[in-house]
MITOR-909674 format. One line per field, with one value per residue (C-alpha): x negated, y, z. Coordinates in steps of 0.2 Angstrom, whole numbers, padded with zeros to 4 digits. Layout:
residues N
u <- [X ...] .
v <- [Y ...] .
w <- [Z ...] .
This chain:
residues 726
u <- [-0440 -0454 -0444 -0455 -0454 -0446 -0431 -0426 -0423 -0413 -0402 -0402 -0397 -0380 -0376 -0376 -0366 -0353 -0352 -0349 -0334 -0321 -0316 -0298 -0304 -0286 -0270 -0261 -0259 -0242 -0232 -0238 -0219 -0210 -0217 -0205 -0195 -0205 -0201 -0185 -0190 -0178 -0163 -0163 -0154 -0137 -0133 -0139 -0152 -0144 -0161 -0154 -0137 -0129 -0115 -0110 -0093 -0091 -0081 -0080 -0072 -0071 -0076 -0079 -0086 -0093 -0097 -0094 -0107 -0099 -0104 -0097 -0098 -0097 -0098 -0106 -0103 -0105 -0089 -0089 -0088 -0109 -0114 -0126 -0144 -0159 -0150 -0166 -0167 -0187 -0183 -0186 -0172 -0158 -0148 -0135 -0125 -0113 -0100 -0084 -0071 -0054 -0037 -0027 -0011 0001 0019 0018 0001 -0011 -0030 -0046 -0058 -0079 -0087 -0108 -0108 -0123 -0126 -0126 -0131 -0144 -0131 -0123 -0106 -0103 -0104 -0104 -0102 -0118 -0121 -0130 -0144 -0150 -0169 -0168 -0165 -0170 -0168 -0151 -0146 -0144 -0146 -0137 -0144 -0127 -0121 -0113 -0120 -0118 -0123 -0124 -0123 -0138 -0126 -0117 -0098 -0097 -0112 -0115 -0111 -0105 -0114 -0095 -0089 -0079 -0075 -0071 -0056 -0054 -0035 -0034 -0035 -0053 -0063 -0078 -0084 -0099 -0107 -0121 -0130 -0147 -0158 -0170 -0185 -0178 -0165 -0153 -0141 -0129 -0118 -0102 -0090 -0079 -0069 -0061 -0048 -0042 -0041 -0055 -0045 -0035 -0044 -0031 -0028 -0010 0000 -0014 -0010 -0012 -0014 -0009 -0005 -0013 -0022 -0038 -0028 -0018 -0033 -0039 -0022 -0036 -0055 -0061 -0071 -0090 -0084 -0079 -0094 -0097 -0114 -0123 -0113 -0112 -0092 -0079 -0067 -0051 -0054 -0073 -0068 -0055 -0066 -0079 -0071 -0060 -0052 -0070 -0081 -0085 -0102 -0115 -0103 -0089 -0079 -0068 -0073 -0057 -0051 -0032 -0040 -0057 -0044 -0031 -0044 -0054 -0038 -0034 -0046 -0048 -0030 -0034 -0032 -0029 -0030 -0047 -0050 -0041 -0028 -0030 -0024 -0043 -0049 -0055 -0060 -0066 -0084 -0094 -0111 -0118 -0137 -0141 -0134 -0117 -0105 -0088 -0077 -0071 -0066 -0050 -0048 -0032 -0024 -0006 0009 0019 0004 0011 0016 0011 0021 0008 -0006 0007 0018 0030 0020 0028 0009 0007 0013 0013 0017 0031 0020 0013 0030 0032 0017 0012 -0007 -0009 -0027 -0020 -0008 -0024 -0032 -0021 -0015 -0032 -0032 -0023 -0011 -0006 0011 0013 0009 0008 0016 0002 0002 0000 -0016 -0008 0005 0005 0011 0025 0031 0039 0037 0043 0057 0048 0052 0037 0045 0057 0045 0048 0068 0066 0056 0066 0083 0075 0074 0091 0094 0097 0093 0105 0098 0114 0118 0101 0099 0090 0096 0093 0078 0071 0071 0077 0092 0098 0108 0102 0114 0104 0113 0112 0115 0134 0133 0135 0128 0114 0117 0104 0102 0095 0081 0063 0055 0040 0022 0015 0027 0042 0059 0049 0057 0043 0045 0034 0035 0025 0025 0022 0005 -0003 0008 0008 -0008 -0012 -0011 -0009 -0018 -0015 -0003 0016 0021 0013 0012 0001 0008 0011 0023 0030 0035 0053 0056 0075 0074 0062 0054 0070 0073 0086 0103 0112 0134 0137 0154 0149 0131 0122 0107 0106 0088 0081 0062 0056 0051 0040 0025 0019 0024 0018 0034 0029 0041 0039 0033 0042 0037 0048 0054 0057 0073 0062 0048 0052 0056 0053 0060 0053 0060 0045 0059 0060 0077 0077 0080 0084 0067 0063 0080 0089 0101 0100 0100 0097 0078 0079 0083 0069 0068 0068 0057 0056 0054 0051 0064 0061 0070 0066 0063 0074 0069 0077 0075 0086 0089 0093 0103 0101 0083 0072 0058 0043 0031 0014 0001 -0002 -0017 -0014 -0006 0006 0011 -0009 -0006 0008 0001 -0014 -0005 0011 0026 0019 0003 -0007 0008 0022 0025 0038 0031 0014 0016 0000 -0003 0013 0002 -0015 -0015 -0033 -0037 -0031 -0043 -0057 -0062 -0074 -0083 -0092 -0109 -0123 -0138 -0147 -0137 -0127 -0110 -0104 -0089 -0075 -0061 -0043 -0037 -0030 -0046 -0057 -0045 -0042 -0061 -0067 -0053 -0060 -0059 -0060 -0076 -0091 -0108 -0119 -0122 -0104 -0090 -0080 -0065 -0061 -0077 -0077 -0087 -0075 -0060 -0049 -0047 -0033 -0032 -0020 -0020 -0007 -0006 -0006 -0005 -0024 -0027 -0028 -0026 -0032 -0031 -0047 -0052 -0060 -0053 -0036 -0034 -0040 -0033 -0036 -0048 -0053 -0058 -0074 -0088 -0103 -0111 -0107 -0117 -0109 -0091 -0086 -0074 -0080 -0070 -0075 -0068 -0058 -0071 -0083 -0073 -0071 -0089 -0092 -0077 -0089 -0107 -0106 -0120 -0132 -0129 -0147 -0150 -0151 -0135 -0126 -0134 -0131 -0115 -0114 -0123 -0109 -0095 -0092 -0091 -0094 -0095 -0085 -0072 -0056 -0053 -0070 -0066 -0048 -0053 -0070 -0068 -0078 -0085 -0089 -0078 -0087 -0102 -0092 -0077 -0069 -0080 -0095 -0090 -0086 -0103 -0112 -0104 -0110 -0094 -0084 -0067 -0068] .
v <- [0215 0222 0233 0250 0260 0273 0261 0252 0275 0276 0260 0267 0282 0276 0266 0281 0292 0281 0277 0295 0295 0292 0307 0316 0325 0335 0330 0314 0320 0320 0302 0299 0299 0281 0271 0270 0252 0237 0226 0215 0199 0185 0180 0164 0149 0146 0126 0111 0107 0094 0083 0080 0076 0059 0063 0081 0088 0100 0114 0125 0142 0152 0152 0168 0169 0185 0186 0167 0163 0157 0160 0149 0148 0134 0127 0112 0105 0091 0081 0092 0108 0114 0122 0113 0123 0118 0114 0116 0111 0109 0095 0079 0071 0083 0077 0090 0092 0101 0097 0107 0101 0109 0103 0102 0100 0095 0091 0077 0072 0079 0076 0083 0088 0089 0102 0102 0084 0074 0063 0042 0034 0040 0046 0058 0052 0046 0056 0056 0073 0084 0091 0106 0100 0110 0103 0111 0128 0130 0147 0149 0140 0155 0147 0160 0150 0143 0131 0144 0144 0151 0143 0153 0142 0142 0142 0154 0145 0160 0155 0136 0124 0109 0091 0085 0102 0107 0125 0135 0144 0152 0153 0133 0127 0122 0112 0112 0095 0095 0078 0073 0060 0061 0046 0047 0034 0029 0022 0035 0043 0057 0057 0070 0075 0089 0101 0119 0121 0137 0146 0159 0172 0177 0173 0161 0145 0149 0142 0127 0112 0092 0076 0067 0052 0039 0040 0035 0030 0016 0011 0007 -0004 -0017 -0009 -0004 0013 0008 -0005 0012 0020 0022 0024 0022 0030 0048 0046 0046 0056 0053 0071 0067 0052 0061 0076 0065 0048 0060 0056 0064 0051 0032 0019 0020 0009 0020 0011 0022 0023 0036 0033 0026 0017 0011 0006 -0004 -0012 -0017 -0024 -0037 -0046 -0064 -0060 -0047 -0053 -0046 -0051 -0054 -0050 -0066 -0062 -0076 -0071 -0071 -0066 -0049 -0043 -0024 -0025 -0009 -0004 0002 0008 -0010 -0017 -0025 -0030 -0039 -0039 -0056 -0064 -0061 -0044 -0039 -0053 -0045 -0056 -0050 -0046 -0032 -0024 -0004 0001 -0008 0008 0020 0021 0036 0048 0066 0072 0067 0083 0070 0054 0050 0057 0035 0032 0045 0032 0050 0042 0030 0027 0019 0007 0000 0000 -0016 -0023 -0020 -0009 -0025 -0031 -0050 -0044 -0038 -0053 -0055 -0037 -0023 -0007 0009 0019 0033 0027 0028 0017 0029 0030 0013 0009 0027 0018 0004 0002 -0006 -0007 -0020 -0033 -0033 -0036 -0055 -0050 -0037 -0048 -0061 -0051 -0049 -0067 -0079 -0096 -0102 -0119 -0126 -0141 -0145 -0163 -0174 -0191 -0208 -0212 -0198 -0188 -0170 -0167 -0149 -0143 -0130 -0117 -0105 -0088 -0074 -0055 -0056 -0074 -0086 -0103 -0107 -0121 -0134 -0131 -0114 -0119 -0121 -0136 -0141 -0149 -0143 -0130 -0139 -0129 -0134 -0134 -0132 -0139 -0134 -0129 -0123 -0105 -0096 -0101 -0112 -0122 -0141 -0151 -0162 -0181 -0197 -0190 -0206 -0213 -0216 -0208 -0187 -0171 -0167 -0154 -0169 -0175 -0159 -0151 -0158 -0154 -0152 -0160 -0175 -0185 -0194 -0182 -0172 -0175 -0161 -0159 -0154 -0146 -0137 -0131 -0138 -0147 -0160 -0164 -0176 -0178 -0193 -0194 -0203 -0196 -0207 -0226 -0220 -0215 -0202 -0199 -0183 -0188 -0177 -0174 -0180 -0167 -0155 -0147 -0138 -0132 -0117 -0125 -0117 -0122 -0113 -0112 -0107 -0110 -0100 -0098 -0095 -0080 -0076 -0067 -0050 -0047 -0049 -0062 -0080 -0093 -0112 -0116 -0127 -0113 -0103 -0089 -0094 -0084 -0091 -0079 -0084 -0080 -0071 -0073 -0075 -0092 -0102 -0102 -0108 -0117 -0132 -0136 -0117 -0109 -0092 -0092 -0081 -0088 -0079 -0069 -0077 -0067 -0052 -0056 -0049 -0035 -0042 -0027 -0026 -0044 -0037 -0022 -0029 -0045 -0039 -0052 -0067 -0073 -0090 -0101 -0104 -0086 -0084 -0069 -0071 -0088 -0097 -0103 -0117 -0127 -0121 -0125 -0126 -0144 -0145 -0158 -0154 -0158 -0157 -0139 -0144 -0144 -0131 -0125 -0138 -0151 -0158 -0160 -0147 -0148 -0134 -0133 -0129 -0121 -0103 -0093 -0099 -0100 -0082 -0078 -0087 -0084 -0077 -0060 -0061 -0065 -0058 -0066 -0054 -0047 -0036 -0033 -0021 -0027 -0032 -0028 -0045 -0036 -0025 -0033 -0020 -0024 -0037 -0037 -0028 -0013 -0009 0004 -0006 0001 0002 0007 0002 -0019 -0027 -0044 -0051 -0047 -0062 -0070 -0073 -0089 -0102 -0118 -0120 -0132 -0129 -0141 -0138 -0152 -0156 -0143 -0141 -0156 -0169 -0175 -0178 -0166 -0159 -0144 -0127 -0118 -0104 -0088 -0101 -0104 -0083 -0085 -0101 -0096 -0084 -0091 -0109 -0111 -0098 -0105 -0107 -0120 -0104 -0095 -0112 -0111 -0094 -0100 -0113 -0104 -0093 -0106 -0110 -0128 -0138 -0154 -0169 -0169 -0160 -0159 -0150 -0139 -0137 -0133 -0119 -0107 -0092 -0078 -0072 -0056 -0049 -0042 -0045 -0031 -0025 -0011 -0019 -0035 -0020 -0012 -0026 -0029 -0012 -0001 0007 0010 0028] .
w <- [0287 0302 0314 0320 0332 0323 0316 0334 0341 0327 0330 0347 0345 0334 0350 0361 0351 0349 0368 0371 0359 0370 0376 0367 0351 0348 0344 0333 0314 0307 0300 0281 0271 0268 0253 0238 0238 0235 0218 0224 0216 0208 0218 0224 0220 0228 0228 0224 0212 0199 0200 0216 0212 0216 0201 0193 0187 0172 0169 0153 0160 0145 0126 0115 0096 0087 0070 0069 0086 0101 0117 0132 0151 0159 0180 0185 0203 0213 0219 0235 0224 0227 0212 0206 0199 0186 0170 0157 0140 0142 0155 0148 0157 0154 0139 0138 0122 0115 0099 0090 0081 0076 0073 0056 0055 0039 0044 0060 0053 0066 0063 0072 0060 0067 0061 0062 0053 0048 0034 0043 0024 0012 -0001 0009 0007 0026 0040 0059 0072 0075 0089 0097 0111 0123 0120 0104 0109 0128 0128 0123 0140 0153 0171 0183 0199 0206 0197 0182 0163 0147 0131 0115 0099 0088 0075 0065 0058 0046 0037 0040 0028 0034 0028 0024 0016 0032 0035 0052 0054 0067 0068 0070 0087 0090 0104 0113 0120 0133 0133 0148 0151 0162 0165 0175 0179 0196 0188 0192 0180 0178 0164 0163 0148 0149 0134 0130 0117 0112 0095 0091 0082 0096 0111 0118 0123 0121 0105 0106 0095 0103 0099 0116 0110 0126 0141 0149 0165 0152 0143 0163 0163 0157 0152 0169 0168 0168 0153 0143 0145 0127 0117 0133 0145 0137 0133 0145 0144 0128 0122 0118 0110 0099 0095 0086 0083 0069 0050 0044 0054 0047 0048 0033 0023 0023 0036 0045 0066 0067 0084 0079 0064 0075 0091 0081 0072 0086 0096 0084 0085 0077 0071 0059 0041 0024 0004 -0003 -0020 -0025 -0017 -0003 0016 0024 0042 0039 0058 0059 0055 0058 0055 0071 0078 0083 0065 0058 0074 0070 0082 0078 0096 0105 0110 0114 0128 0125 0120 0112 0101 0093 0110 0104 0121 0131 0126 0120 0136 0141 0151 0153 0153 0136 0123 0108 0119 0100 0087 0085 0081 0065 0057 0052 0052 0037 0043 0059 0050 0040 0056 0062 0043 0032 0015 0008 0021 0020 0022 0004 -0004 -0021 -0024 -0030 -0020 -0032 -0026 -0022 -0012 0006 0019 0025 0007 0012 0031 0039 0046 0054 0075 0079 0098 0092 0093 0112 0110 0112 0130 0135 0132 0141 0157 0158 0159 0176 0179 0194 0205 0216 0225 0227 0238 0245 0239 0250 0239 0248 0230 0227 0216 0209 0196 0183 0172 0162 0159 0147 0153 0150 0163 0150 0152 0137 0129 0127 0109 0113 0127 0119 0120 0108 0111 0125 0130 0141 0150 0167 0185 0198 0214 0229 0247 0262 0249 0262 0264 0248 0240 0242 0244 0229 0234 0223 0208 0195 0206 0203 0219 0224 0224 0210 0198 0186 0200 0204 0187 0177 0161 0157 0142 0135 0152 0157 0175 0167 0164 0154 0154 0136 0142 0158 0150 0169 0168 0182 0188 0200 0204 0197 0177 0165 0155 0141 0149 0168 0180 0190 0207 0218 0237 0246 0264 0278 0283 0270 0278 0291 0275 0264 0246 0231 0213 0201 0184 0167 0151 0135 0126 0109 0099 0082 0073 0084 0090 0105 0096 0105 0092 0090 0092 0078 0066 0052 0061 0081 0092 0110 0123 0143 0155 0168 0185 0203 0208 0221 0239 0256 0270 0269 0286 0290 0274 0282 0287 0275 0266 0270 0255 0254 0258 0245 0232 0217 0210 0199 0189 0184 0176 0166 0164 0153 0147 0145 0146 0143 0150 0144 0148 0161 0159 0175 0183 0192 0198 0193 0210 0210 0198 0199 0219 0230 0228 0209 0202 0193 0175 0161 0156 0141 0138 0147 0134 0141 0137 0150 0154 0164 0177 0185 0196 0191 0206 0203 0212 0199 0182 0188 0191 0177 0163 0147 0147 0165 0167 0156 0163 0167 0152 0155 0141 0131 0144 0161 0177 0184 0200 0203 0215 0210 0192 0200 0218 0227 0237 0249 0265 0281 0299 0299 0284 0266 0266 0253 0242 0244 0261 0269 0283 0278 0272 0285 0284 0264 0256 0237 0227 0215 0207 0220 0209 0189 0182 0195 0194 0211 0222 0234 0246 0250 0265 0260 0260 0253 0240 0236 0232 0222 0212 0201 0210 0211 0196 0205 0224 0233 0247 0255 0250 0256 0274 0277 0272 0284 0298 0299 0300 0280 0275 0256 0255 0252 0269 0265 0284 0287 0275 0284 0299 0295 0307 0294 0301 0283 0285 0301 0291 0274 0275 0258 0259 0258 0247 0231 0236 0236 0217 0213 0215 0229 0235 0235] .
């Protein structure tokens, strides 16, 4: 553009008039009236968004149906009690489900019945619970922003029908079971059950029917809680289990996965058997069709003796509404569960099909299977006039004695194969028993030297008139004589004579009768051992150090454990330097080698340990499975903190394909026990860095001075293992 004359006046001009604006023009108009109020917007989350969630608790709150729908709210939290926000069925990771069943009841027969079933085979004659996801219908999900739901059922229980012809009523009791399980890419998860019963007619949870029968707190007596973590890690809770593992539920092959039917079966193990179609006794373990194929649960599952101990699941807890109802046999499914739909105990005799198990058995006491253990509770074995002879040998007398204090004659005392009325002598108890010396040799202190039968290796004299078995430590074992070595001076150690017997009883009663007759059943008596100080009557022999919780071993094993079933008293045989022996053969070939001592048969026990791979039983990583627990004055003390047990040398192979002993400290031990075969020169210089010793001197070991519990406390040992003691 050219600029005239004309154009730059007029610019010019503007300018001007605007500079001679400033001056007042009048007065300030009036205030314009408030705008009306702005849109609010969405209220803002309160809490804690579950993504971010290190675990999440559920809480159904209430349930409500109309016209056969329910509607149901529901909480979910963190452990601290934040709400936690951003439950949403289009989230690929959030796996939240919902399930029903209701209860029927005829007479004391008390079943859960599923309702929304699918078809598991292509016939449509086995079923398994449905469930209603919230993937499938997002919107029925209502997020309230502060960790409160609701959840209206896509379904309508008026009209439905049901794959396996079952109806809702809604005057029977009826529950509502939440299963969530989220797993994320990082490796994180969040899995939570919970449930609601109440019965849809009235409204109330009033008036409810149970079926409390067990707790999950006695099936952790054994399985530990991450082992239980069924079909992936979705079921945890017993009332999950129970709502969908019902009489209606079995595999494509029709074979019941009922939860008394399922948890019998499974329990017996190898020992299950029944009549094939000839009419032989045969193995039939439970076999059951599952997602990954057919699975027999063919391998010892149940570590309990006696084997039929039902007490040792079905314990008296006042929390437990139906804690009897096992004992009306009310559930014919359960009895097949453990004796097959042709038990071996009929024999030859042919059961009409529509009889039923109670027809005949409703009077059954399946409890007095224990009297022989309870009965042998009740009895003593007394050790007198215990002696140190001038061969430097101990001498002692023995009377065994019923509840009423009436010495057991000899006749009565169990003594077949491998299974001997032993007396166990051992001192220094206090600390770790006896050091093995003279292995092979006439004269030690192996267990060989230290154990004395009372009848059978020539140690035992026994008074047929006064009932007193006289014992004195020397014996012989096939054409060797083996003689105890005691130490000098004895009189100043703490002595221990352990007695591990069984008496005899007749069949499953509480009757003693000669172990020679049809029906003796032997049972192991249980009594505290004998402990003194010989020089100093009166001087108390201290406990050993607490380890193991010994009600945990009976809890899972009830009375009898693998052998010498006297208590928890494994460590008077199975001592630190216990030799070592042959393991078998490795996948590769080789001969393979272990130790004996108590550490490792304890670690390494079948059942105990379960690789890496994990098991359907005991967590071998988590030390509370066994160890104890007890308040001290700075807090919780626990049985295998490290640190406690200088001094000892345990024996192991130079590593498991070389038969020589070598000795471990005693934290070195604690590890070697389950790591041994994965130990890297690295892990063993660490080791030995911080004051650890393996090798082939048992003094070295001896005298270690660890420092492995300065960085290793409890604490950190059960998170390292992937758990925690909170």
């Amino acid at each position: 553009m050219r600029w005239s004359k004309r154009n730059l006046w007029v610019v010019m001009a503007g300018a001007l008039a605007l500079a001679a604006c400033d001056g007042e023009d009048g007065k300030d108009g009036e205030d314009g009236s408030p705008g009306g109020p702005g849109d609010p917007g969405d209220p803002g989350a309160v809490g804690l968004h579950i993504d971010m969630a290190n675990e999440a608790n559920a809480n159904i709150t209430s349930a409500v149906i109309n016209d056969g729908v329910i509607t149901l709210e529901f909480e979910l939290t963190n452990k601290q009690g934040v709400g936690l926000f951003g439950l949403d069925g289009d989230n690929p990771f959030h796996d939240f489900r919902f399930s029903i069943a209701q209860m029927a009841v005829d007479g004391k027969l008390k079943q859960w019945q599923s309702l929304l079933n699918d078809a598991t085979n292509d016939d449509a004659t086995t079923f398994e619970q449905g469930f209603e996801k919230i993937k499938d219908c997002p919107d029925c999900l209502t997020d309230n922003k502060d960790g409160s739901y609701s959840y209206t059922f896509q379904t309508n229980l008026n009209t439905y029908v049901d794959a396996a012809g079952i109806s809702f009523d809604s005057a029977l009791t009826q529950r509502i079971a939440i299963e969530m399980q989220f797993e994320y890419d990082s490796g994180h998860e969040l899995a939570e059950n919970a449930h609601y019963d109440w019965i849809p007619a009235s409204g109330s949870q009033d008036g409810i029917e149970t079926r409390q029968l067990v707790t999950m707190e006695t099936c952790y007596t054994c399985h530990q809680p991450d082992s239980l973590k069924a079909h992936g890690g979705r079921r945890l809770d017993m009332e999950n289990c129970q709502s969908c593992h019902n009489g209606m539920v079995s595999d494509p092959n029709g074979v019941s996965v009922e939860l008394g039917h399922m948890v019998h079966a499974i329990h017996m193990g190898p020992n299950r058997e029944g009549k094939d179609a000839s009419g032989d006794i045969v193995p039939m373990p439970y076999t059951v069709q599952g997602y990954g194929g057919a699975h027999a649960f063919d391998y010892p599952i149940f570590p309990t003796k006696p084997f039929m101990d039902c007490q040792t699941c079905h314990v008296e807890d006042e929390q437990l509404a139906d804690m009897t109802l096992w004992k009306e046999h009310a559930n014919a499914n359960a009895c097949t569960g453990c004796h097959t739909d042709s038990p071996a105990q009929h024999g030859n005799v042919t059961i009409p099909e529509e009889m039923t198990c109670i027809q005949c058995h409703g009077g059954t006491d399946h409890t007095k299977m224990n009297a022989p253990y309870d009965a042998a509770k009740g009895f003593d074995v007394s050790v007198t006039q215990v002696t140190v002879t001038p061969e430097n040998l101990l001498q002692f007398d023995v009377t065994i004695m019923d509840a009423q204090g009436n010495a057991v004659p000899k006749e009565q005392v169990y003594q077949k194969g491998y299974s001997n009325p032993y007396m166990v002598v051992s001192w220094d108890v206090e600390k770790d028993y006896p050091e093995s010396t003279g292995a092979g040799e006439t004269l030690g202190t192996t267990y060989d030297h230290r154990r004395f039968s009372l009848i059978g290796d020539g140690s035992t004299q026994y008074n047929e008139q006064t009932r007193v078995f006289t014992v004195t430590t020397e014996k012989m074992k096939g054409d060797k004589t083996y003689t105890l070595a005691l130490p000098a001076d004895i009189a100043e150690r703490s002595l221990e004579i352990l007695p591990v017997l069984k008496v005899c009883f007749a069949g499953k009663t509480d009757q003693l009768t000669d172990c020679s007759a049809e029906n003796a059943y032997p049972a192991y008596v249980q009594t505290d051992a004998y402990r003194a100080f010989l020089g100093d009557p009166d001087k108390q022999v201290a406990q050993r150090r607490s380890i193991v919780d010994n009600a945990r071993c009976h809890d899972c094993h009830s009375a009898e454990f693998y052998h010498d079933s006297n208590g928890v008293n494994c460590i008077s045989c199975h001592v630190n330097d216990k030799n070592i022996k042959s393991a078998g053969t490795d996948d590769n070939g080789k001969e393979m080698f272990k130790s004996t001592n108590f550490m490792y048969k304890a670690h390494k026990a079948e059942g105990h340990h379960n690789g890496h791979g994990g098991s359907g039983t005991v967590l071998k990583t988590d030390c509370t499975t066994c160890h104890s627990a007890e308040e001290g004055w700075g807090g919780m003390n626990y049985g295998f903190e490290l640190g406690r047990n200088g001094g000892a040398a345990l024996a192991f192979p130079e590593d498991i394909y070389t038969n020589n002993t070598w000795f471990a400290s005693a934290d070195v031990g604690s590890c070697l026990s389950c790591h041994q075969k994965y130990m890297s020169e690295a892990g063993f210089a660490h080791m030995r860095n911080n004051g650890g010793y393996f090798g082939p001197e048992k003094t070295e070991a001896q005298n270690a001075k660890e420092a492995c519990a300065t960085c290793h406390s409890p604490q950190k040992l059960v998170q390292h293992h992937g758990h925690s003691l909170d």
